[in-house]
N, C-alpha and C positions, 0 to 999 in steps of 0.2 A: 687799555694799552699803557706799559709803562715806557718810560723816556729813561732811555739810560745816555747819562752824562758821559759824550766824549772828551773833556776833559777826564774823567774818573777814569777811564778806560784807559787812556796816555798815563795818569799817572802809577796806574796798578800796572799796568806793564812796564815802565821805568824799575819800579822798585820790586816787580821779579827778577827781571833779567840782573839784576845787582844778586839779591838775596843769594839766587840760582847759582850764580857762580863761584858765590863765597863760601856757602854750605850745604854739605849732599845730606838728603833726610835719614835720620834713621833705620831706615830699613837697609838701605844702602851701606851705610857705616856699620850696621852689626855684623852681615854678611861681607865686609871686607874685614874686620874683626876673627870673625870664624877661620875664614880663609887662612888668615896669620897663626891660630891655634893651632890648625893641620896642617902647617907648613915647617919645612927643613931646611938647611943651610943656607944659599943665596936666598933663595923664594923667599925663607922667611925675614931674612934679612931687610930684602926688599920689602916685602909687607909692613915690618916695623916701621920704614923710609915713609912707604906710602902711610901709614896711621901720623907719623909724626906729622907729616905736611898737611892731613888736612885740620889737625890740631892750630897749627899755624897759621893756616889761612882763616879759621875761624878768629882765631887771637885776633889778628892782626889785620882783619877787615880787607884779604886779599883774594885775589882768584885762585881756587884750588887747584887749575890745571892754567897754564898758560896758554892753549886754547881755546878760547871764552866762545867759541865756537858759531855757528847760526844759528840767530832765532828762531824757533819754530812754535809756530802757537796755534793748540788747539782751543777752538773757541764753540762753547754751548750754548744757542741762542733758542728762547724761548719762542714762543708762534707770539706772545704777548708780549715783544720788546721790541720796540723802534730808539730808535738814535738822534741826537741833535745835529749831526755830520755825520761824517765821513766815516764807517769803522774801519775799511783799510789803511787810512789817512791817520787816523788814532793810532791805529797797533805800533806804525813804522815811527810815528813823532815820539811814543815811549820807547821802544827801541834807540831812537836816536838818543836820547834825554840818557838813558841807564848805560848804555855803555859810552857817552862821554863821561859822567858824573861818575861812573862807577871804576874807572879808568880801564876798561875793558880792551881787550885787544881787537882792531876794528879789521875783520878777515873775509868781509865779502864782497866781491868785485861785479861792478858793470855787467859786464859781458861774460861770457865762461870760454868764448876764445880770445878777446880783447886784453882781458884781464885788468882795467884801471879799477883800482879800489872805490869804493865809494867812500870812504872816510869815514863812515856813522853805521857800519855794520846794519844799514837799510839793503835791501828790503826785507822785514821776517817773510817767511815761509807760513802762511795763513791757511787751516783746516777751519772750515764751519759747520759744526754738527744740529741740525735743527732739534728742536725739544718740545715738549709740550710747558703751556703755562708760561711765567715770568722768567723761568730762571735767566741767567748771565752767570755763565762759568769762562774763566781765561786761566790757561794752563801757558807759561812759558818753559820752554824744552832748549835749553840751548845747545845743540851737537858739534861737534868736535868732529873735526876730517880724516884722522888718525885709524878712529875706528867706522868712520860714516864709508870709507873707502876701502873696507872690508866686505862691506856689505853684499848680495848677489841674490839673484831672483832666478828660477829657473821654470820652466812653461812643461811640466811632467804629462805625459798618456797619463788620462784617467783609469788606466791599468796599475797603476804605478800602487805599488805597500808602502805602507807604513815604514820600512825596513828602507825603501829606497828615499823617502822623505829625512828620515833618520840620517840616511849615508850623505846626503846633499849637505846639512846643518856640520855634519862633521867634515867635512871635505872643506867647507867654506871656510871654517874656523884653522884647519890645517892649514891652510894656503897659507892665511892672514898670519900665522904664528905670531910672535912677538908683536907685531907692527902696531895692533891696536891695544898696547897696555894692558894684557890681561892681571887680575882674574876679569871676565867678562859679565857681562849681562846681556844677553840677547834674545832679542824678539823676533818670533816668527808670526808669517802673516800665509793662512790658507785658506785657497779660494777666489773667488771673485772673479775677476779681470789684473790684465796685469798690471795694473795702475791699485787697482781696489789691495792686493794680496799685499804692495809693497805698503801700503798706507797703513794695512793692519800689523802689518811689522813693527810700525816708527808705534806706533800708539800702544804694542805691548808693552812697553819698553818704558810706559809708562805706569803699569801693573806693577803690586807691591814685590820689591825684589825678594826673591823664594817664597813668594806664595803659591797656591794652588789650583788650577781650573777649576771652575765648579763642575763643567761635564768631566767626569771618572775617565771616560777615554783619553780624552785629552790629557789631566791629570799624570796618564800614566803615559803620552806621549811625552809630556814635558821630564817628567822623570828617565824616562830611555835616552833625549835627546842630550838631556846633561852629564846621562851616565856617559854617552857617547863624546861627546867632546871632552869629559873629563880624562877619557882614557889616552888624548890622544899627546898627554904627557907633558906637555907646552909647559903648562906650570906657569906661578907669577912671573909676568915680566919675563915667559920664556924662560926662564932658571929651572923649572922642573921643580921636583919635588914639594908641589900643594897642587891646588886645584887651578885651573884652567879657567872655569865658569862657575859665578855665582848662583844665575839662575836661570834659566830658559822659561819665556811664557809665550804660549800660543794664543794667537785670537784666528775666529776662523768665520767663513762665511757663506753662502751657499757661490755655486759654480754652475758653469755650463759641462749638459753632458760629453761633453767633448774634450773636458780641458781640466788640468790638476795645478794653477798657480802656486808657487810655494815660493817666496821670499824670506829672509835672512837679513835681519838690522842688527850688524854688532854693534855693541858700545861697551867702553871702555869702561874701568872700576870708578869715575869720575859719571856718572850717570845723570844729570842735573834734571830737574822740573818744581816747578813751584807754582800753585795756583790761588787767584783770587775768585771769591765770588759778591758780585756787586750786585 
């Protein structure tokens, strides 16, 4: 059995939730690149806006989006890893630690009708994936509300096409226009339960931006899904004139006969995650 150090764990999460918010990964940054290629007048104006600032933010060791957003951390835990403490207890003391030190803007509150802030943007939002063997993976995702409240899950007849899965991703993105910053990246999550469908959403989202299902159906759902939202003209920042969506990834999972879950996580061209493995 290995011992993984909750110290180690507070401090790799401290210095995600910093990194996260200062620099989006390359996959990320070519695909808002591209976007700006194929883009016209305001859109692309704005594209340029958006390239310049996260140039800036990299320079200048600051938050690329002023919503430094929730932490949200998936966590890969081995069958062969035990802890010295606490791992919920860890995640939230690095959390605390990274957006003091990182001067991060502290946006999650107590209660969700109450609303007192907690001042230390505690508590993250904690996934725990079991695994075989030793590993210890920690992925920090920090989401932003702009596009996390775009979001929408819908409970479809298992009658339901592909065509009406299709029309649901487009409809949602419609609604949301402008609101969440596009160009977008959004993850879709089918199947499961209605808890399971939206979880597999937040964790596409985590998939390299415009890459590819490796099941071919799928593959070609993701390509229908972003032909469809592309069409429906939004354009960056709502300006029109470029694309709408960077990339659409599906994750999907088996379901009851009974039931078609289909969830919808937008996120904005600000898409953050950064993972350690200790």
């Amino acid at each position: 059995m290995r011992v993984v150090k909750t110290a180690d764990i507070t401090e790799a999460v401290r210095r995600l939730c910093i990194e996260a918010n200062l620099s989006l990964s390359d996959d990320v940054r070519a695909a808002v690149k591209a976007v700006k290629e194929g883009s016209t007048g305001a859109a692309r104006a704005a594209m340029e806006d958006v390239e310049a600032n996260m140039k800036a933010a990299a320079d200048n060791k600051l938050p690329v989006c002023q919503d430094t957003g929730m932490a949200v951390c998936f966590i890969k835990q081995g069958c062969g890893v035990s802890f010295d403490g606490n791992l919920e207890d860890a995640v939230n003391e690095g959390v605390r630690r990274g957006y003091k030190e990182g001067y991060l803007r502290k946006s999650v509150v107590k209660d969700p009708l109450f609303r007192e802030n907690t001042g230390d943007n505690t508590p993250a939002v904690i996934h725990i994936e079991p695994a075989s063997g030793d590993v210890f993976e920690i992925t920090v995702a920090p989401k932003g509300f702009g596009s996390e409240n775009m979001s929408a899950i819908k409970m479809f007849n298992p009658t339901a096409s592909e065509d009406d899965v299709v029309a649901f991703v487009k409809e949602t993105v419609s609604k949301a226009g402008s609101k969440p910053c596009p160009p977008l990246i959004i993850g879709v999550g089918v199947g499961g339960t209605f808890e399971k469908a939206a979880l597999l959403a937040k964790k596409a989202l985590l998939l390299p931006c415009g890459g590819e299902n490796p099941d071919p159906r799928y593959a070609a759902l993701e390509k229908k899904m972003k032909e469809a939202v592309n069409a429906t003209g939004i354009g960056p920042m709502g300006y029109g004139g470029g694309d709408t969506c960077m990339s659409v990834r599906v994750l999907s999972y088996p379901t009851h006969i009974a039931g078609l879950p289909v969830a919808v996580n937008i996120s904005c061209h600000v898409t953050r995650h950064k993972t350690a493995v200790l």
